[in-house]
PDB file of N, CA, C and O in Angstrom:
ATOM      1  N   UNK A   1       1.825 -10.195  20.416  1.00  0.00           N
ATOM      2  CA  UNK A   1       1.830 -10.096  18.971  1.00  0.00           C
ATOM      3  C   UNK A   1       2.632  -8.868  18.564  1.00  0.00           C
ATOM      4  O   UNK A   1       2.726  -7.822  19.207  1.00  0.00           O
ATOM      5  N   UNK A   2       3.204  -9.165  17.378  1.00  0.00           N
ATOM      6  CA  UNK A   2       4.289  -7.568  17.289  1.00  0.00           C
ATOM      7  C   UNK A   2       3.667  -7.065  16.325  1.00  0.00           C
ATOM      8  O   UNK A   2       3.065  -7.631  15.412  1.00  0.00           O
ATOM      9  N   UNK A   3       3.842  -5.790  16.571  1.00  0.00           N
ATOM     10  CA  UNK A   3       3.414  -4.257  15.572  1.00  0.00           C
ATOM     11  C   UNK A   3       3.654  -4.822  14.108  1.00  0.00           C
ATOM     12  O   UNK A   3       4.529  -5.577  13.684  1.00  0.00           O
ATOM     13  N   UNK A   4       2.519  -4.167  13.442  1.00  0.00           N
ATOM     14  CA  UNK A   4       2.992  -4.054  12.114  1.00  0.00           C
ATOM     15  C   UNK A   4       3.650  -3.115  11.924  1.00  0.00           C
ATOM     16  O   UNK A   4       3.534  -2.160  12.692  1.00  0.00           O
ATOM     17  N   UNK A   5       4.753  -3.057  10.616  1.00  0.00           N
ATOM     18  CA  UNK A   5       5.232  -2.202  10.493  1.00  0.00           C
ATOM     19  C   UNK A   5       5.052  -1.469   9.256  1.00  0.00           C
ATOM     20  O   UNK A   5       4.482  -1.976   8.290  1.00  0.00           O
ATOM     21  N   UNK A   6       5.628  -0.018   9.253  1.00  0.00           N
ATOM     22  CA  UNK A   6       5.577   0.674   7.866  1.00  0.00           C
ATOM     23  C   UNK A   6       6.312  -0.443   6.330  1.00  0.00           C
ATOM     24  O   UNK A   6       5.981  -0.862   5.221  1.00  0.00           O
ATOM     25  N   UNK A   7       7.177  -0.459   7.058  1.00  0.00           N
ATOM     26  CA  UNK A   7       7.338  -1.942   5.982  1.00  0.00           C
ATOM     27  C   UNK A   7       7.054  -2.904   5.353  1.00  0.00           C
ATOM     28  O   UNK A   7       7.528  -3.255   4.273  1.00  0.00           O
ATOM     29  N   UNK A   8       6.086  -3.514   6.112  1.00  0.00           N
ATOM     30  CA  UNK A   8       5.744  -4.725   5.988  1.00  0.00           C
ATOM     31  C   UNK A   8       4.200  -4.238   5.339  1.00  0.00           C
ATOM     32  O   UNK A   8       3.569  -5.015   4.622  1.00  0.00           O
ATOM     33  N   UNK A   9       3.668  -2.830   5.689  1.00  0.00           N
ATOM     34  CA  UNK A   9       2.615  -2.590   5.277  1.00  0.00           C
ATOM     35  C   UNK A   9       2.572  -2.428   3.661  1.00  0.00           C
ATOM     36  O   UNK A   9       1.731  -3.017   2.981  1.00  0.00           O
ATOM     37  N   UNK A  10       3.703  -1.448   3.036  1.00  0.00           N
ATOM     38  CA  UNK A  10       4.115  -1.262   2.063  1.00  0.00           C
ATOM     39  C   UNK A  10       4.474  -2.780   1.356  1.00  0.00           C
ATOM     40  O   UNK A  10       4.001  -3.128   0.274  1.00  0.00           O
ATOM     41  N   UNK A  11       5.031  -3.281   1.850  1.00  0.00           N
ATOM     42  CA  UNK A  11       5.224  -4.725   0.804  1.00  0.00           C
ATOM     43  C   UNK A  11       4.049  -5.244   0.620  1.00  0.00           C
ATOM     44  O   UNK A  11       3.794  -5.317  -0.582  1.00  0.00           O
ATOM     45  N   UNK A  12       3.019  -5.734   1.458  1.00  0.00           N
ATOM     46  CA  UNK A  12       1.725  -6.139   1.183  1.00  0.00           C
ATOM     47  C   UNK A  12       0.645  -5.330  -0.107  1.00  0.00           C
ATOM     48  O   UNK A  12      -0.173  -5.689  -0.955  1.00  0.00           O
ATOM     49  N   UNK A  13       1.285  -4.006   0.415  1.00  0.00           N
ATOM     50  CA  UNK A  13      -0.302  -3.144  -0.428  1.00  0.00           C
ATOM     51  C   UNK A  13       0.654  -3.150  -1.923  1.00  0.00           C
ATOM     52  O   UNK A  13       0.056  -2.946  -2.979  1.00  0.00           O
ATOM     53  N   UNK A  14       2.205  -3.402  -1.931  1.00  0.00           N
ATOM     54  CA  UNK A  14       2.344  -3.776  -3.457  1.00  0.00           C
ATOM     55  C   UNK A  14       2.427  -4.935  -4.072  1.00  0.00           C
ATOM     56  O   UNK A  14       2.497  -5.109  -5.288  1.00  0.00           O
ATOM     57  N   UNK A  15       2.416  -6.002  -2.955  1.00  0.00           N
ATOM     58  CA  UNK A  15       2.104  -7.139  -3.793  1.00  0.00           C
ATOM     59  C   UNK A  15       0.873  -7.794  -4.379  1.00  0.00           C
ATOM     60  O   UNK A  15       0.715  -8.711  -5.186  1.00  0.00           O
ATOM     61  N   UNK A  16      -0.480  -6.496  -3.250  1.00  0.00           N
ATOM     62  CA  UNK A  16      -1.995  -7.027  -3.624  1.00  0.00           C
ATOM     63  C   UNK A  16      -2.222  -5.758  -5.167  1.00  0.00           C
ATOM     64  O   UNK A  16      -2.997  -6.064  -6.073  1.00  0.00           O
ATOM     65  N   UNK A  17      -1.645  -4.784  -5.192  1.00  0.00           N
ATOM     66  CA  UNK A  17      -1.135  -4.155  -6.094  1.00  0.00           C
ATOM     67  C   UNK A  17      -1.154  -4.655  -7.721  1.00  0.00           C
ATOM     68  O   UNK A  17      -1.854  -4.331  -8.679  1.00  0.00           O
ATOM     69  N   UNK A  18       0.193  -5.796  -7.508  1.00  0.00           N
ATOM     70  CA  UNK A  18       0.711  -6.396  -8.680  1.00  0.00           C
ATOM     71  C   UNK A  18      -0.237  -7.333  -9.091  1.00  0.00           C
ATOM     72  O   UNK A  18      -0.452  -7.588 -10.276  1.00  0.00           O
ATOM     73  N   UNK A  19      -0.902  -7.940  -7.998  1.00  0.00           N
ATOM     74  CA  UNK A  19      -1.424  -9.286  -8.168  1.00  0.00           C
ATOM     75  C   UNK A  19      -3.216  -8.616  -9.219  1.00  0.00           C
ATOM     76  O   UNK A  19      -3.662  -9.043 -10.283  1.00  0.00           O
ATOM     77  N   UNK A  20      -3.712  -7.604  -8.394  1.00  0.00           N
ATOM     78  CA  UNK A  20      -4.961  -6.921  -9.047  1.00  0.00           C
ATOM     79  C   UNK A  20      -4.428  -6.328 -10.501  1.00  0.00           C
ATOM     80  O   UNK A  20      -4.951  -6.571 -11.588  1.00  0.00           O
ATOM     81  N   UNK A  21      -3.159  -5.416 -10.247  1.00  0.00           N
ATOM     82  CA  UNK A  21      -2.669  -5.119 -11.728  1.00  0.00           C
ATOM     83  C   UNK A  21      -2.671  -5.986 -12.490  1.00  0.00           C
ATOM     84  O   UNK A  21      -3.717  -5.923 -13.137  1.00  0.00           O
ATOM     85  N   UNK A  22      -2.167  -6.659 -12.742  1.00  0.00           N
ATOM     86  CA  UNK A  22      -1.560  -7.899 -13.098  1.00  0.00           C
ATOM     87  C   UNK A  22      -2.767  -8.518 -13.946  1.00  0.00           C
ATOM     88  O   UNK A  22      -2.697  -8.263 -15.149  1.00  0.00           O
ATOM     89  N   UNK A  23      -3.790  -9.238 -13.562  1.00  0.00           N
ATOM     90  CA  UNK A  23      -4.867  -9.095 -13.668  1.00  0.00           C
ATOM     91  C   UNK A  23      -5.895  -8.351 -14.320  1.00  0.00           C
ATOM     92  O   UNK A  23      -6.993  -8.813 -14.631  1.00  0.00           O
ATOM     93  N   UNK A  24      -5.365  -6.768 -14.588  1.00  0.00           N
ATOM     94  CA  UNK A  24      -6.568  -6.192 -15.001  1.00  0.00           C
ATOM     95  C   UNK A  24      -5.731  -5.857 -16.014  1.00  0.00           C
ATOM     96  O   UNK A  24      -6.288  -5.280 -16.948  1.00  0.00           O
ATOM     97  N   UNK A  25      -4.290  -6.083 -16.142  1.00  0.00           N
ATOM     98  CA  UNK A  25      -3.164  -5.458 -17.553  1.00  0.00           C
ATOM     99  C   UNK A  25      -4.188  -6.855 -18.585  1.00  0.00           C
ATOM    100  O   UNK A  25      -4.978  -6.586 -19.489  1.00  0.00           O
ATOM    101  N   UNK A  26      -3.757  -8.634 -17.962  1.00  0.00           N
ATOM    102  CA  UNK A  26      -4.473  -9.510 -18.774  1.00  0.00           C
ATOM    103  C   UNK A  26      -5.760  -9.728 -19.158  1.00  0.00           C
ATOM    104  O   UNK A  26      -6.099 -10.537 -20.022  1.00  0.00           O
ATOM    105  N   UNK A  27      -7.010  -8.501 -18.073  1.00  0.00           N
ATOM    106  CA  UNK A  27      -7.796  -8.129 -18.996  1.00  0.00           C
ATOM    107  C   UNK A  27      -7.906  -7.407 -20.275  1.00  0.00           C
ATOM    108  O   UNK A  27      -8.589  -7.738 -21.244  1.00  0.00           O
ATOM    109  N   UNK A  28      -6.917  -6.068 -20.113  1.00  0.00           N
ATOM    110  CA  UNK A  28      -6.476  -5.309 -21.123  1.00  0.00           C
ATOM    111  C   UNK A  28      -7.580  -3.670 -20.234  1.00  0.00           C
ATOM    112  O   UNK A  28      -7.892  -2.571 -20.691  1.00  0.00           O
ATOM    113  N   UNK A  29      -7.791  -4.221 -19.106  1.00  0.00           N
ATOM    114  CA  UNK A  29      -8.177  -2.536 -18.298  1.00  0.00           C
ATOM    115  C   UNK A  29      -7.409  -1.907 -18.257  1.00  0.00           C
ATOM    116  O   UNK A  29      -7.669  -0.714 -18.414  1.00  0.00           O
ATOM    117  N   UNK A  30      -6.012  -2.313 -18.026  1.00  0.00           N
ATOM    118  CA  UNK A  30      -5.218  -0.832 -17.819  1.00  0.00           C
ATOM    119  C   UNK A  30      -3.917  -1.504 -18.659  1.00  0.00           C
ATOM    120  O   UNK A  30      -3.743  -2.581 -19.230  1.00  0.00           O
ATOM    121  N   UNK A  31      -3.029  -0.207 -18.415  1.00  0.00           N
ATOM    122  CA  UNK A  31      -1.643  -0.761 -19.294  1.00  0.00           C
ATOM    123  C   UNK A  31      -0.790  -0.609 -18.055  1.00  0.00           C
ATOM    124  O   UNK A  31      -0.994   0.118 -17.083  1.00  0.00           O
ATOM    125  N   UNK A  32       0.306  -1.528 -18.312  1.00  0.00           N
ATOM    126  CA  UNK A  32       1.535  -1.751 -17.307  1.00  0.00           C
ATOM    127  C   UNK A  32       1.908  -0.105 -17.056  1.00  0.00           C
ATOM    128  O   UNK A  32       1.958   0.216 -15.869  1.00  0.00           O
ATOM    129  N   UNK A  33       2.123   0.761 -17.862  1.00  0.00           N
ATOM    130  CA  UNK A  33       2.944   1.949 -16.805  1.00  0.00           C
ATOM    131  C   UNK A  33       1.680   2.422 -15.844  1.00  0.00           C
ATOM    132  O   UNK A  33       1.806   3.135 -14.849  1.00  0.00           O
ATOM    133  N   UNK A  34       0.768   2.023 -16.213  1.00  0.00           N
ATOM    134  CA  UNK A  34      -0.320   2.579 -15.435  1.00  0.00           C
ATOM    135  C   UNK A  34      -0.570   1.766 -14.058  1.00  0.00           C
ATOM    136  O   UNK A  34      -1.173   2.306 -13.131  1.00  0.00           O
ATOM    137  N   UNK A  35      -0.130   0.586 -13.977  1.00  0.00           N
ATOM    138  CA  UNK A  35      -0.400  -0.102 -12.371  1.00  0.00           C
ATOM    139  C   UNK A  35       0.861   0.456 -11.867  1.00  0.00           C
ATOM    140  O   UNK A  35       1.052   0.710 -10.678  1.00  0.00           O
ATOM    141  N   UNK A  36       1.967   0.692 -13.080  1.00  0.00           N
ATOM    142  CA  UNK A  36       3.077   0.813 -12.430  1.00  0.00           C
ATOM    143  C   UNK A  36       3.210   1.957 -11.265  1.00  0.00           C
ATOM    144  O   UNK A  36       3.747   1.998 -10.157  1.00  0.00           O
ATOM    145  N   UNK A  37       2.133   3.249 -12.411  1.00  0.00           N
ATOM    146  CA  UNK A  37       2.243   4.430 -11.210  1.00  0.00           C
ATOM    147  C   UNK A  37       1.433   4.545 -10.338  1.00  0.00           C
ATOM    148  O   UNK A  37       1.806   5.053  -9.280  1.00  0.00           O
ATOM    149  N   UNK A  38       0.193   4.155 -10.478  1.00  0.00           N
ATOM    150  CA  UNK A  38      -0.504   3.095  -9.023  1.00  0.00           C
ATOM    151  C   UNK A  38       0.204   2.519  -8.063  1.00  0.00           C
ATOM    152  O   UNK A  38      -0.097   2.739  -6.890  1.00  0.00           O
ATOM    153  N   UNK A  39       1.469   1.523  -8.458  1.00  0.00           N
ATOM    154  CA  UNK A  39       2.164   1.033  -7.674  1.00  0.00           C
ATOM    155  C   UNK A  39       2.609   2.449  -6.742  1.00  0.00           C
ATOM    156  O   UNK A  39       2.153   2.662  -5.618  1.00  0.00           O
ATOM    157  N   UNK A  40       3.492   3.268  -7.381  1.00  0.00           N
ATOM    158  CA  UNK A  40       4.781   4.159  -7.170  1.00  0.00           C
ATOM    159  C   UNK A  40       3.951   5.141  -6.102  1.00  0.00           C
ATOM    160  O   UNK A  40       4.605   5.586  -5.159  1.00  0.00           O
ATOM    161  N   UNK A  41       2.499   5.509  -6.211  1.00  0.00           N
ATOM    162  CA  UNK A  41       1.785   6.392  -5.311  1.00  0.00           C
ATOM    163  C   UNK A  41       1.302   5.661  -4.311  1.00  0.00           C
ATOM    164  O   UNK A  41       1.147   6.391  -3.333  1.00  0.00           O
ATOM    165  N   UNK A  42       0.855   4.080  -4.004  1.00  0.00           N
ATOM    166  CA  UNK A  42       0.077   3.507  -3.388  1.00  0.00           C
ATOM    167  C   UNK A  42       1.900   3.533  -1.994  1.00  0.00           C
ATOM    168  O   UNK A  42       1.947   3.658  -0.770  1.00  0.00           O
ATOM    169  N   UNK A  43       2.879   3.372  -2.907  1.00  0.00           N
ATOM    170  CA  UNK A  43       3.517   2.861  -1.661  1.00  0.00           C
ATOM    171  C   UNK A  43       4.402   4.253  -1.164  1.00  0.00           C
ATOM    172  O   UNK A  43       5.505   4.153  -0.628  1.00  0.00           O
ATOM    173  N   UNK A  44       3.661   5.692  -1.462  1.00  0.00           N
ATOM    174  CA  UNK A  44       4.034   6.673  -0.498  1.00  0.00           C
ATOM    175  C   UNK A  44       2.853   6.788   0.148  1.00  0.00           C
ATOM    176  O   UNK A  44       2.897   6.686   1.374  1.00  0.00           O
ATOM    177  N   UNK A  45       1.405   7.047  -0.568  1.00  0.00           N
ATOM    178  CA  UNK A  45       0.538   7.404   0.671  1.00  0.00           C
ATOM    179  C   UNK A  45       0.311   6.305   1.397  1.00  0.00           C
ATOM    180  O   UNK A  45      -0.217   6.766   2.409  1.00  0.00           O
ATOM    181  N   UNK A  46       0.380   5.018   1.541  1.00  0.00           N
ATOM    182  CA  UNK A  46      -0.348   4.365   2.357  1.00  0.00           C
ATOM    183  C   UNK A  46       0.695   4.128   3.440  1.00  0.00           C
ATOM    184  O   UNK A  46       0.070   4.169   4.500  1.00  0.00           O
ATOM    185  N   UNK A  47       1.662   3.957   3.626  1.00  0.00           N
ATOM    186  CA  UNK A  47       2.670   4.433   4.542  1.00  0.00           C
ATOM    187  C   UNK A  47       2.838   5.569   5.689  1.00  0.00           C
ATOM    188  O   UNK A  47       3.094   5.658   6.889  1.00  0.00           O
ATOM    189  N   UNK A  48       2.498   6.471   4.441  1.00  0.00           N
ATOM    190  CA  UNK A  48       2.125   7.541   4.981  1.00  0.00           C
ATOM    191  C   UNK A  48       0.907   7.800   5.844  1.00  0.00           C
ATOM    192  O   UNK A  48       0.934   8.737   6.642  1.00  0.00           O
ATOM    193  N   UNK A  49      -0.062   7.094   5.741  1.00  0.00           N
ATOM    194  CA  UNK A  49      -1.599   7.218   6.424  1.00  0.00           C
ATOM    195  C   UNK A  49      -1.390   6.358   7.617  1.00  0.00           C
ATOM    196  O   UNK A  49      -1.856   6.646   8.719  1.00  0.00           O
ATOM    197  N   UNK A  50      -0.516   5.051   7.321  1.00  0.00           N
ATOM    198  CA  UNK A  50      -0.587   4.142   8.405  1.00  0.00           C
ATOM    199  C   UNK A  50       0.189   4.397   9.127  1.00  0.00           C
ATOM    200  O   UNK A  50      -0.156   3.843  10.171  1.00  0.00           O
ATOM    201  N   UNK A  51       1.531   5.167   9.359  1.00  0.00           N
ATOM    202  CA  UNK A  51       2.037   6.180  10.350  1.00  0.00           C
ATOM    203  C   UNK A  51       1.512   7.089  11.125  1.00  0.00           C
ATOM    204  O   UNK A  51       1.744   7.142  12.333  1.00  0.00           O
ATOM    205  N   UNK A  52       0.546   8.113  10.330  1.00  0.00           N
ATOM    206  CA  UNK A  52      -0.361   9.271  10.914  1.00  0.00           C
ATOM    207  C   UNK A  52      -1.356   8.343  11.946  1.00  0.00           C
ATOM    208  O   UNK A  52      -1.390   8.713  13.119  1.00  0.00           O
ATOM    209  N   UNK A  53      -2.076   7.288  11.601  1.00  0.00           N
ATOM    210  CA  UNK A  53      -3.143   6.382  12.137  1.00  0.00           C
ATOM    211  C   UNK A  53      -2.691   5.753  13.318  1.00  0.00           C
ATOM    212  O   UNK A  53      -3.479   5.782  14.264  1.00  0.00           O
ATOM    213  N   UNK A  54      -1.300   5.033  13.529  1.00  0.00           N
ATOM    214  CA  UNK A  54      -0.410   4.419  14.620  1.00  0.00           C
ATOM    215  C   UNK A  54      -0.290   5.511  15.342  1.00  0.00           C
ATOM    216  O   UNK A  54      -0.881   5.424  16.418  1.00  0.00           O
ATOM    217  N   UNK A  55       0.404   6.783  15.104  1.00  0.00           N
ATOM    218  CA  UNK A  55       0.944   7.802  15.956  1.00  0.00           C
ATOM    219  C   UNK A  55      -0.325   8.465  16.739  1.00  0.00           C
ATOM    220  O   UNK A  55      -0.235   8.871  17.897  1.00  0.00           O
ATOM    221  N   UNK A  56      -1.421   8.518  16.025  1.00  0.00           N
ATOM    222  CA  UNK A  56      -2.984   9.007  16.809  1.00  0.00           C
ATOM    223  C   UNK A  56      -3.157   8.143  17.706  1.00  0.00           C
ATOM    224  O   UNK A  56      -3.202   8.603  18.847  1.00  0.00           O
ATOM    225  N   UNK A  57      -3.271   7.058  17.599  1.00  0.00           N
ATOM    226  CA  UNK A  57      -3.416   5.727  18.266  1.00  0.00           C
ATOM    227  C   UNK A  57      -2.637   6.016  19.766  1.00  0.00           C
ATOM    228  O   UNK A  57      -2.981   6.434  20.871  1.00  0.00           O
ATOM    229  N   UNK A  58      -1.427   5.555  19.148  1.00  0.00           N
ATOM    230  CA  UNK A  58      -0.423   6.030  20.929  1.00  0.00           C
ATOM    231  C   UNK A  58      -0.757   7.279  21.368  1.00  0.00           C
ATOM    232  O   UNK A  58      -1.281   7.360  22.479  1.00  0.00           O
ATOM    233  N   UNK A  59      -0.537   8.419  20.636  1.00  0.00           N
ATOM    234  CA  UNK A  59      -1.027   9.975  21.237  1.00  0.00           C
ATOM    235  C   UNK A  59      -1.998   9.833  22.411  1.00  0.00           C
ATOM    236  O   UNK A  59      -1.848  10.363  23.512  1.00  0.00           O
ATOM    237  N   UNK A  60      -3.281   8.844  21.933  1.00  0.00           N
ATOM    238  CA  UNK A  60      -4.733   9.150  22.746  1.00  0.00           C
ATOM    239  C   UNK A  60      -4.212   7.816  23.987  1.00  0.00           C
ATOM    240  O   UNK A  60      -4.634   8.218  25.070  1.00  0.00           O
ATOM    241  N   UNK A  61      -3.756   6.959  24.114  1.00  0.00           N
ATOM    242  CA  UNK A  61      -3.533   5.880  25.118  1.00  0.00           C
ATOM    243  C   UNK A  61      -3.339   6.855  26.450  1.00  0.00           C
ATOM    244  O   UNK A  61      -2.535   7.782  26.554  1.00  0.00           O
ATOM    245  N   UNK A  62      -4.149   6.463  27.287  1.00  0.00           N
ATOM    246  CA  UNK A  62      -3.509   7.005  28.861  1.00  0.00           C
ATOM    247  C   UNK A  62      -2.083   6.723  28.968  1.00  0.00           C
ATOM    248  O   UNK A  62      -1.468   7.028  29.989  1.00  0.00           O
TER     249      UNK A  62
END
């Protein structure tokens, strides 16, 4: 099975992103610039965490 990647992680967490935004804009919970910058932070830190998390991972392997 092949690695996930930083990529592929980032496209997912903004398309479940848009899809929950999206959603809570047609409730009227939030306003569009506001998922927008949800969007814009979700897809540096979580990238960011799932790099640090992979690289611990291999570090500790015999």
């Amino acid at each position: 099975m092949n690695d996930v990647t930083t990529t592929q992680i980032a496209a997912g967490v903004r398309q479940i992103i848009l899809i929950i935004g999206g959603y809570a804009i047609g409730k009227g919970w939030l306003e569009a610039d506001a998922v927008e910058m949800i969007a814009a932070v979700a897809l540096i830190v979580v990238p960011l965490v799932w790099g640090q998390v992979k690289t611990r991972r291999l570090a500790q392997k015999p």
